[in-house]
C-alpha positions in Angstrom: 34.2 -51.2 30.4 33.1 -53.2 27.6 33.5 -50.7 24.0 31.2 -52.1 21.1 33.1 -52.1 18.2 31.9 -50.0 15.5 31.6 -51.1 11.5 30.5 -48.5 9.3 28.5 -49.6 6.7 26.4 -46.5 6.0 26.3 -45.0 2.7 25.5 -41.3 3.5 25.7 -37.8 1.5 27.4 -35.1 2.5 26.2 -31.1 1.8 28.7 -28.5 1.0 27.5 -25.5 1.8 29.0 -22.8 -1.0 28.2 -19.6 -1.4 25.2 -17.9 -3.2 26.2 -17.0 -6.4 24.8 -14.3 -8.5 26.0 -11.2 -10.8 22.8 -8.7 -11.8 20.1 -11.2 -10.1 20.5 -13.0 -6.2 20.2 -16.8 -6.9 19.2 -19.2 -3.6 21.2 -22.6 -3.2 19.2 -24.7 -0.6 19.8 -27.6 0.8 17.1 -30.5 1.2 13.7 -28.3 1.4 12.1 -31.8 2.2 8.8 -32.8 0.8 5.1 -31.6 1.3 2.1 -34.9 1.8 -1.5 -34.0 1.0 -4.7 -35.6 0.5 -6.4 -34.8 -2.5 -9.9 -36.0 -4.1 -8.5 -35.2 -8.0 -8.4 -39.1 -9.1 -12.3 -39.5 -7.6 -11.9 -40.2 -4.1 -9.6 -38.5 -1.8 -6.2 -40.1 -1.7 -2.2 -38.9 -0.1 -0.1 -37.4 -2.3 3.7 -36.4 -2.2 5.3 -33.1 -4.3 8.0 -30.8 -4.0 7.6 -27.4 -1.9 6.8 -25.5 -4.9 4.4 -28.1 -6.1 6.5 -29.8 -8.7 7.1 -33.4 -9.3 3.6 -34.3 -7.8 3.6 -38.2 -6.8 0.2 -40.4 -5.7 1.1 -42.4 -2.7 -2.4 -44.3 -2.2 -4.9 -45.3 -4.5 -8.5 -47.0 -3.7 -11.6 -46.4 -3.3 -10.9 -45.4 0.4 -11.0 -41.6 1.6 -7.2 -41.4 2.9 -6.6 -37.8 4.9 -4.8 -36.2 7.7 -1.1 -37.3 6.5 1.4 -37.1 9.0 5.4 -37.9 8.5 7.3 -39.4 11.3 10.7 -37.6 12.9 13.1 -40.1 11.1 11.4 -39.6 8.0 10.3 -43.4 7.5 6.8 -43.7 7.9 3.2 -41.6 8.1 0.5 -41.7 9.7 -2.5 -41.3 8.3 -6.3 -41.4 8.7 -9.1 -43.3 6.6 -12.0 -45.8 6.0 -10.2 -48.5 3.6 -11.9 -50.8 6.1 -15.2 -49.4 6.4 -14.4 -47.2 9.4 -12.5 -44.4 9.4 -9.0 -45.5 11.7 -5.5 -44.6 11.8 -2.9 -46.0 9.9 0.7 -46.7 9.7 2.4 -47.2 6.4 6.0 -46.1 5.0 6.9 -43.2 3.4 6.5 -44.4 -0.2 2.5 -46.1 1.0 3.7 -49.7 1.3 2.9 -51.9 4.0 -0.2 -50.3 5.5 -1.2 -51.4 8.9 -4.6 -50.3 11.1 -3.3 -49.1 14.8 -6.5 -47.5 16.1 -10.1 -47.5 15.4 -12.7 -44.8 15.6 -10.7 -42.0 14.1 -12.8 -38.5 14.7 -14.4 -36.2 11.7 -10.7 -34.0 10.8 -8.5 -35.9 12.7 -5.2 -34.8 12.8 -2.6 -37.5 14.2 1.2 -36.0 15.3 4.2 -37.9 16.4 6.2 -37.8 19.4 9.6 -36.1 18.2 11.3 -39.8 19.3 9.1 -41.7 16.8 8.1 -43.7 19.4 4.3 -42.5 20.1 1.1 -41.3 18.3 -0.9 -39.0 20.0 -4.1 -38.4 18.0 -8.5 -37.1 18.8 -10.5 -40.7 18.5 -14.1 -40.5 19.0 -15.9 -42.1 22.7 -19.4 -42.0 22.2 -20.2 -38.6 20.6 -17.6 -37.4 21.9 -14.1 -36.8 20.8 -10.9 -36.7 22.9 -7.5 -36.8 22.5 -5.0 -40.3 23.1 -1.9 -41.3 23.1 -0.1 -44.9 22.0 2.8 -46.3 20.6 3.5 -46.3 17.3 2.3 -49.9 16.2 -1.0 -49.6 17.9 -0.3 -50.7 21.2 -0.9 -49.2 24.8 -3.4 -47.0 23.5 -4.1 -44.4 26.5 -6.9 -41.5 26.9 -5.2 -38.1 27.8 -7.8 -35.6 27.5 -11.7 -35.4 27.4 -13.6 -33.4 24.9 -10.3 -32.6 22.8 -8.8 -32.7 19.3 -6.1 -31.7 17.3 -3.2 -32.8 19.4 0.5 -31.1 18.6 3.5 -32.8 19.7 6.5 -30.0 21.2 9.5 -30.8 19.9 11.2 -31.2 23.1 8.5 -34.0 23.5 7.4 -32.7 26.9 4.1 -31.1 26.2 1.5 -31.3 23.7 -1.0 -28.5 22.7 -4.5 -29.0 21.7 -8.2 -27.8 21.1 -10.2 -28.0 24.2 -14.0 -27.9 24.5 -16.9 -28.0 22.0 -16.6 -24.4 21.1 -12.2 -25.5 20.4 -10.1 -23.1 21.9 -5.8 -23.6 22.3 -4.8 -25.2 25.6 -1.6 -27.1 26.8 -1.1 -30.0 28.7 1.7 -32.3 30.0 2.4 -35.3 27.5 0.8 -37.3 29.9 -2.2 -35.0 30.4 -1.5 -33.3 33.1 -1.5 -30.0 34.3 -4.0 -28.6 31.5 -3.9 -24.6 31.2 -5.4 -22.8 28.6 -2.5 -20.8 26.1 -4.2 -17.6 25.6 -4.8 -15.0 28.2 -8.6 -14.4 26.7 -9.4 -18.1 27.4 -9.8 -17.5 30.8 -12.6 -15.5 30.2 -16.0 -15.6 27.6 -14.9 -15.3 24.3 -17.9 -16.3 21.5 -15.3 -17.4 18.7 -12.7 -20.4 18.2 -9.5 -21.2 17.7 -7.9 -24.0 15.7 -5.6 -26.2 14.5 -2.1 -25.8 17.1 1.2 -26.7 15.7 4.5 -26.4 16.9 7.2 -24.6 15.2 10.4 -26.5 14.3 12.1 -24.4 17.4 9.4 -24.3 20.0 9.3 -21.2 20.0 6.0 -20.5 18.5 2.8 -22.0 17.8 0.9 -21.4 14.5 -2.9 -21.5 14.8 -6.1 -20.2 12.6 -8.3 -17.9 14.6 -12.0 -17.3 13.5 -12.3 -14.1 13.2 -16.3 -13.6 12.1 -18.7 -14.2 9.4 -19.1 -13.0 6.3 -21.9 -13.4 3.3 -21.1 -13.7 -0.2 -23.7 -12.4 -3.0 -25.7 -15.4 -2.8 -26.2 -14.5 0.7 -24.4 -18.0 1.9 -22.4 -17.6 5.2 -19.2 -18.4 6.0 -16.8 -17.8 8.9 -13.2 -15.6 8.2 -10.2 -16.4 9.4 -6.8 -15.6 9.8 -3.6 -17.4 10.5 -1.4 -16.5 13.5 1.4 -17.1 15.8 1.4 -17.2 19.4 4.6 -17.6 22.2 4.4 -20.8 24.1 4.0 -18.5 27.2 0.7 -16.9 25.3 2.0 -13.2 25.7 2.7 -12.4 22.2 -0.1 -12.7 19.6 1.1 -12.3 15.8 -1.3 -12.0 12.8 0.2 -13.3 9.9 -2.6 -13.4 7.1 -6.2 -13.4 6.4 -7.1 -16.7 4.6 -10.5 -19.0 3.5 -8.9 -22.0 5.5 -6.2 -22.9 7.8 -3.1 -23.0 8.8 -1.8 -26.9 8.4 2.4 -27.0 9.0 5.9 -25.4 9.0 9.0 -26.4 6.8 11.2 -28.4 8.6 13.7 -25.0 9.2 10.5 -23.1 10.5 10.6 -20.3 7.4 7.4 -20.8 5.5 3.8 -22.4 5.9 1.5 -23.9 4.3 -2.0 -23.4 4.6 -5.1 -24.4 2.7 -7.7 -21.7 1.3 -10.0 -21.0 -1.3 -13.4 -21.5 -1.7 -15.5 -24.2 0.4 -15.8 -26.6 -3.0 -12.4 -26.5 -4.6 -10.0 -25.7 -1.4 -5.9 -25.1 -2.6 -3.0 -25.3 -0.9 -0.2 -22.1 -0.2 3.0 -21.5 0.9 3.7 -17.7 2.9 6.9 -16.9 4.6 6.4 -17.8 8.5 6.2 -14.0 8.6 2.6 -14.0 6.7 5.1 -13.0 3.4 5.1 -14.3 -0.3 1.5 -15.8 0.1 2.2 -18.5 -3.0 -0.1 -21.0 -4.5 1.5 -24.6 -4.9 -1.4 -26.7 -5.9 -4.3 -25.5 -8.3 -6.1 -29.1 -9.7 -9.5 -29.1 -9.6 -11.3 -30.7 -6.9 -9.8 -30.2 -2.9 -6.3 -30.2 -2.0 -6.1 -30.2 1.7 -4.5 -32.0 5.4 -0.7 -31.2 4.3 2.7 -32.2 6.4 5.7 -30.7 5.5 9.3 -32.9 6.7 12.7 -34.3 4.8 12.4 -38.0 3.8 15.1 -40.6 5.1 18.1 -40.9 3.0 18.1 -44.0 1.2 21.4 -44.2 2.1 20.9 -44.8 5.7 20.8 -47.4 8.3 24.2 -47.8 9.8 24.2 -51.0 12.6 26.3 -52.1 14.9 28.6 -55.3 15.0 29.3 -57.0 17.7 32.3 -58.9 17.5 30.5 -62.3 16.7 29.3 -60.6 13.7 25.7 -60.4 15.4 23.7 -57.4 14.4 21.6 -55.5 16.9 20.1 -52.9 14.5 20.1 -49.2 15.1 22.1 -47.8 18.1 22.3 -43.8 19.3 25.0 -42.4 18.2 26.3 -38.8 16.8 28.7 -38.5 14.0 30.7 -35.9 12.9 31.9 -36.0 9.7 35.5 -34.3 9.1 37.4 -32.7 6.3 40.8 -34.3 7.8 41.5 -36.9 10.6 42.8 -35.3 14.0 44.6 -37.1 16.7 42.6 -37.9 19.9 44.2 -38.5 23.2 43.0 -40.0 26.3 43.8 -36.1 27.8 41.5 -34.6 24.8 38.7 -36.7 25.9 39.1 -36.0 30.0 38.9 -32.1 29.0 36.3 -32.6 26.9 34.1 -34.5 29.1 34.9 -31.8 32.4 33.7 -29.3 29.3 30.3 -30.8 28.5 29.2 -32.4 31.9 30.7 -29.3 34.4 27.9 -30.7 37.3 29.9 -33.7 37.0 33.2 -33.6 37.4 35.0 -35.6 39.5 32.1 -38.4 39.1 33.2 -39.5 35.1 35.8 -41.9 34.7 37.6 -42.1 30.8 39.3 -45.6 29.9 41.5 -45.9 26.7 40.9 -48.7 24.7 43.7 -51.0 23.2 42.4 -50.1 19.6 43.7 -46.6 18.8 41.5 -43.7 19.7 38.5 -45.4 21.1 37.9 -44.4 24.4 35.5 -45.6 26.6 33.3 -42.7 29.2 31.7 -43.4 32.1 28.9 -40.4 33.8 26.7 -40.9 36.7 23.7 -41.7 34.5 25.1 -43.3 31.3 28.3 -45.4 29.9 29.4 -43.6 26.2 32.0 -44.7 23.8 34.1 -41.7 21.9 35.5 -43.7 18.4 38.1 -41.2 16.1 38.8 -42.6 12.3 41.1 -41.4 10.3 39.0 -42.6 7.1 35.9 -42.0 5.5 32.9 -42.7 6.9 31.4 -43.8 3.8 33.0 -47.5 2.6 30.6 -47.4 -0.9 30.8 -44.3 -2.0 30.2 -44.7 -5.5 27.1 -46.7 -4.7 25.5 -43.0 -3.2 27.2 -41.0 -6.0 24.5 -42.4 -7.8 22.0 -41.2 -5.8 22.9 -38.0 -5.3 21.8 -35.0 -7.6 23.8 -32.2 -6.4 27.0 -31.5 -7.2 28.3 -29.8 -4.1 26.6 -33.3 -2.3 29.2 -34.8 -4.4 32.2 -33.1 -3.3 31.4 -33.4 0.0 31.7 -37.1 -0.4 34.9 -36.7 -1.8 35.9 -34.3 0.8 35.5 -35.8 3.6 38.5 -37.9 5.5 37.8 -38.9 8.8 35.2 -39.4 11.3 34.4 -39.0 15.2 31.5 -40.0 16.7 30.1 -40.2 20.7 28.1 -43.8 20.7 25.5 -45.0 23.7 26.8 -47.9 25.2 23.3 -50.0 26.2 20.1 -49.3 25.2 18.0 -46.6 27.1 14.5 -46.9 28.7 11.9 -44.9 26.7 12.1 -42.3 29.6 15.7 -41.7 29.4 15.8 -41.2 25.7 15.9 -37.5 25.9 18.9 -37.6 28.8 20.8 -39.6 26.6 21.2 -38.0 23.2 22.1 -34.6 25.2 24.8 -36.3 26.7 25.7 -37.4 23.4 25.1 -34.0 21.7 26.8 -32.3 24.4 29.8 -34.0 24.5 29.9 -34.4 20.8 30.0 -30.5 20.7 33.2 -30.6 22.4 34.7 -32.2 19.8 33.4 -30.2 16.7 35.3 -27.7 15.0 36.7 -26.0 11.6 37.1 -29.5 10.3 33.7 -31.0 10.7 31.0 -30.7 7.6 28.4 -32.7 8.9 26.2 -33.9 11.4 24.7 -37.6 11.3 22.6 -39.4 14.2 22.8 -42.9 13.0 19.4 -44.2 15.1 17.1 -41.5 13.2 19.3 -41.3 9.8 19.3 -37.7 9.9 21.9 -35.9 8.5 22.9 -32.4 8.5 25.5 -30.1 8.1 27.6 -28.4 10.5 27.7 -25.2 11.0 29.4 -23.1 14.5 25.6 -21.9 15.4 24.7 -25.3 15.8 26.8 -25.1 19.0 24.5 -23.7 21.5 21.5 -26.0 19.9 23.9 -29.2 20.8 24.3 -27.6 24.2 20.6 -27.2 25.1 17.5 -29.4 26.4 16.4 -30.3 22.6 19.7 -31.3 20.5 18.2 -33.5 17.6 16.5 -29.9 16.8 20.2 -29.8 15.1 19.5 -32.5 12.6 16.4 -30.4 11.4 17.9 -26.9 11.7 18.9 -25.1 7.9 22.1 -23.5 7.6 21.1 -20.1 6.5 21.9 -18.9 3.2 25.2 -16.5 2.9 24.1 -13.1 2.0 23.4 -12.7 -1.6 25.6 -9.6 -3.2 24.7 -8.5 -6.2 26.9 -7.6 -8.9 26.7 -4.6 -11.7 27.3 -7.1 -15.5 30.3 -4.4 -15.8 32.1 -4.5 -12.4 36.0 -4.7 -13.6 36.8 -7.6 -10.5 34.1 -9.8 -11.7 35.4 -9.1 -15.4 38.3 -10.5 -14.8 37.3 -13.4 -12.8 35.1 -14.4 -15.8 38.4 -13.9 -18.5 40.4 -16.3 -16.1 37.4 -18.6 -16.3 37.5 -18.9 -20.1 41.3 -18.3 -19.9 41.8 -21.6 -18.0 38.4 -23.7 -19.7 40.7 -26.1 -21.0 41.6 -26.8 -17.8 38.3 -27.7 -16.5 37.5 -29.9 -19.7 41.3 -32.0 -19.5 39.8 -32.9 -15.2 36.2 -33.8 -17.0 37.7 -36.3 -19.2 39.6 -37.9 -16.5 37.2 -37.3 -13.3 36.6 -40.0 -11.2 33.4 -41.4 -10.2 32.7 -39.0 -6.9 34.2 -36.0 -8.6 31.4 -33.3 -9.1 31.6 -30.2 -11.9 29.9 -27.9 -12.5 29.9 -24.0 -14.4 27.9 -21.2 -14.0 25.8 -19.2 -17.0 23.0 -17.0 -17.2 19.2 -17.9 -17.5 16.5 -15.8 -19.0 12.7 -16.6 -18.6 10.8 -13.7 -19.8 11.8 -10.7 -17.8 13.9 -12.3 -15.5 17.5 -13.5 -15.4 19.9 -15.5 -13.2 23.0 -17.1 -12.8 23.3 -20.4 -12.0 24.9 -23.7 -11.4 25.0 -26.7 -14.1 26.3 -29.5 -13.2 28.0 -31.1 -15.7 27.2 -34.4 -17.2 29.1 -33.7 -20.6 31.1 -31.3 -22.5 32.1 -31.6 -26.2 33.2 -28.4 -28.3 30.1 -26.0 -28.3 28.0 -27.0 -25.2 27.8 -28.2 -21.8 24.7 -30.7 -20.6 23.5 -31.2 -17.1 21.3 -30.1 -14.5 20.5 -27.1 -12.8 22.0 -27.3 -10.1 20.4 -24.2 -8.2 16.9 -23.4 -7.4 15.8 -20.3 -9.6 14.3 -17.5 -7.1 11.6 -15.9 -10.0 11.4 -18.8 -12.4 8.4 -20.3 -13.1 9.4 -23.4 -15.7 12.7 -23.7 -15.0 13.1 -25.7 -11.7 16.1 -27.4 -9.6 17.1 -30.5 -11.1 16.0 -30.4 -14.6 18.1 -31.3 -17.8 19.8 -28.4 -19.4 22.6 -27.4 -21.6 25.1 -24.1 -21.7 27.0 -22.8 -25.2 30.5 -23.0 -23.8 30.6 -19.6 -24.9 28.1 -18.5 -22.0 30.0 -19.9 -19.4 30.9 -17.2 -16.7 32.8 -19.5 -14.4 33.5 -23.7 -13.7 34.1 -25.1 -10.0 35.2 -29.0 -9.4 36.7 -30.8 -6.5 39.9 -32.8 -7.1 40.0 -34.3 -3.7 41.7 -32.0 -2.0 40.2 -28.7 -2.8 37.8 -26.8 -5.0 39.4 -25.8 -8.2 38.4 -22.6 -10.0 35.5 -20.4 -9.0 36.7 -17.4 -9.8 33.6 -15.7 -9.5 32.8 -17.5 -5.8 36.4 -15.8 -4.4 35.0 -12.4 -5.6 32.0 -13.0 -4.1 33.6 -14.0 -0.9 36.1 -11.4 -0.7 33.1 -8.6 -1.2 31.4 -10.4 1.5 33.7 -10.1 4.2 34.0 -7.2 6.5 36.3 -4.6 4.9 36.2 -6.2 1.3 39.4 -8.2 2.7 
């Protein structure tokens, strides 16, 4: 069996996960909430725009005289999709993320098109018009084998296992499903079947496929002026169409999930000067995030590549053949891996199988070679780090605990595809990767990386079962959830005296500063006021001399309004309540943290 050599060139970045941290206020460390597109008419004519999830840090992506609407961000986080008339005509469009390079793939776009991709990047499916009419099709992503799936249909939505798509059906749209290929059309709720005067709109997948969100009309409604206008309200509904959920009454629609499936966005507000909200994906914490003049609507919601992606493959010639499908798990510290290790792991994740897979060792030390009745894999162990330049990403990363990750990590193990697949067997093959992969994760493994998408994640024991099942990269999107949040009376003696030890040792913390290295992260925590609300939070530190401390937030405040993650600030070293930093090895201090932990643990032990 012929075992591609591997050479790791990625530059990726790591996440952490700490606990939250708070004393008399909970304080919410995320990980990468990814970022919201729109199309918006507030420079003149309607253009895409890219902000934050609370609506910071707004960014134009196009500019024209064009109408450009109906962004949508592809899996890998490379590329959107997009509708407009920049040629006359309103067609689809393909650009990448940052609105470079902007190609026409279809003409004849419908009136509110909304184009989705395939979860494997590969297709578009989208509701072109045919005549008067408007139905939905499907093509690759440059354009090309452009093929009719359904008549008299919009709104097409993409499941995440790739296998069916759900759409509006019929002039008067109501929610139906259909095969990715168009077959075996059904309707998705129980009252289609039978005469029912109002529509439903708008279908979308949630992250899990486990629900779809949809905006039902729910009647009409006169204002003073005695104009009409419809009411609606924004629901969920089981992909078996048994359980109906209302979530909100809103003046607009539902338009995505977050990538981890806990909020919404939706636009509403009046028919002139339409704004765009976040809610819980419970119908909770209704929040504005846009309020510009003019329309704000069409948004997408999903995590950007890493810059610091792109790993390819070397063949021993020193050819490159691009992007291969491979899982990598990053590890704290290297492990031995034996030809015996690998046979128990592979009876483990393919059960059905064996007897039927054959495991070769390689003469390079703990590469192994796997044969299954459907695919050839290669299992590679390092006892390194994955990254080669890791000062290069240091630069690029923001958060401190991203930092100390880098630093952390020591090894590497990865399950590689051997070949390239045919489109159809795509999904087969990454869950045999991910499922023999799985078999190899444990307490030493922080992160998650499939090197053909550049998604990166980190690793958590849940994400077991999700590696094990019928839609793996679901893993790559998937948010750790955040540790409980215990707060903490200002007087409780324990955290009293982790604080005195914190200012006890502070010279400590400042003798490491002055001699960190370049991955090294620090970072102390101090209280925040903004008007009636206080936290405690992260900084992390960019300098210290005698009376302060300067950096960045380093946490996301829950009930601040100005104050935001990221931005520049600076801490009397008098405030400071504790200090954290990695040495290579280990985290040193967080004195607060072990409190925190201990109090979170069954029995206080």
């Amino acid at each position: 069996m012929d075992i591609a050599s591997r050479s790791c060139v990625a530059a990726l970045a790591l996440l952490a996960a700490q606990p939250a941290l708070c004393q008399t206020r909970p304080t919410h460390e995320r990980a990468d909430q990814g970022v919201i597109f729109f199309a918006s008419d507030r420079g003149g004519d309607f253009d895409l725009y890219r902000m934050n999830p609370d609506g910071s840090n707004v960014v134009q992506i196009t500019r024209g005289s064009a109408e450009d609407s109906s962004p949508s961000l592809s899996p890998d986080g490379t590329r959107i999709v997009f509708v407009s008339n920049r040629d006359g005509e309103r067609g689809l469009y393909v650009m990448n993320a940052d609105g470079s390079d902007s190609k026409k793939i279809a003409d004849d776009a419908g009136e509110g098109a909304r184009p989705t991709w395939s979860p494997d990047g590969r297709q578009i499916a989208c509701d072109l018009k045919t005549g008067r009419k408007i139905d939905v099709y499907v093509m690759n992503a440059d354009g090309s084998g452009l093929k009719k799936i359904a008549d008299d249909a919009m709104m097409p939505a993409w499941s995440p296992d790739g296998k069916t798509i759900a759409f509006n059906r019929g002039q008067l749209p109501k929610l139906g499903l259909m095969d990715a290929d168009g077959r075996n059309v059904r309707p998705l709720l129980p009252k289609d079947s039978g005469a029912n005067p109002l529509p439903d709109l708008g279908p979308i997948w949630s992250p899990d496929g486990r629900l779809i969100l949809y905006t039902a009309v729910t009647g009409v409604e006169a204002d003073q002026t005695g104009h009409q206008e419809m009411t609606y309200e924004v629901r969920t509904v089981t992909i078996d169409g048994s359980q109906v959920k209302p979530l909100k009454k809103i003046k607009g629609m539902a338009l995505c999930w977050s990538p981890d499936g806990r909020q919404i966005v939706v636009m509403s507000g009046e028919r002139d000067e339409p704004d765009l909200f976040t809610m819980n994906a419970d119908g909770t914490d209704f929040r504005q995030i846009t309020s510009h003049p003019g329309k704000d609507m069409w948004a997408c919601w999903g995590r950007l590549a890493a810059k610091a992606s792109g790993q390819s493959r070397v063949n021993g010639d020193g050819s490159n053949e691009g992007k291969f499908l491979s899982l990598v798990l990053l590890r704290r510290q290297p492990r031995t891996l034996t030809a015996v290790d690998v046979k128990q792991a592979v009876g483990r994740a393919f059960p059905d199988a064996v007897g039927k897979c054959i495991v070769v060792e390689s003469d390079r030390p703990m590469h192994f070679g796997v044969r299954t009745p459907e695919f050839d894999l290669a299992v590679v162990c390092i006892g390194k780090p994955y990254v080669r330049d890791r000062g290069a990403v240091a630069d690029r990363v923001s958060d401190f605990r991203l930092k100390a990750a880098l630093q952390d990590h020591k090894a590497w193990l990865a399950v590689d595809l051997i070949g390239d697949p045919e489109p159809e067997n795509l999904e087969s093959a990454y869950r045999h990767l991910s499922r023999l992969i799985a078999e190899f994760a444990d307490q030493d493994s922080v992160a998650l990386y499939s090197v053909a998408t550049g998604q990166l994640n980190t690793y958590w024991p849940e994400l077991l079962p999700v590696l094990r099942g019928d839609n793996p990269l679901t893993a790559l999107t998937l948010q750790q959830p955040n540790p409980p949040v215990i707060p903490v009376s200002p007087d409780d003696p324990e955290m009293t005296r982790a604080v005195a030890e914190a200012r006890e040792k502070w010279p400590q913390f400042v003798a490491a500063f002055e001699k960190r290295q370049p991955l090294q992260a620090f970072a102390v925590k101090a209280q925040f006021v903004e008007g009636e609300h206080s936290e405690f939070m992260w900084v992390e530190v960019k300098s210290i001399d005698e009376k302060a401390v300067r950096g960045t937030l380093a946490n996301e405040p829950r009930d601040f309004q100005k104050l935001k993650l990221g931005d520049a600030v600076e801490v009397r070293v008098a405030d400071i309540q504790d200090w954290i930093y990695s040495d290579g090895e280990r985290m040193v201090g967080g004195f607060s943290v072990k409190v925190l932990e201990r109090r979170g643990k069954p029995g206080g032990e």
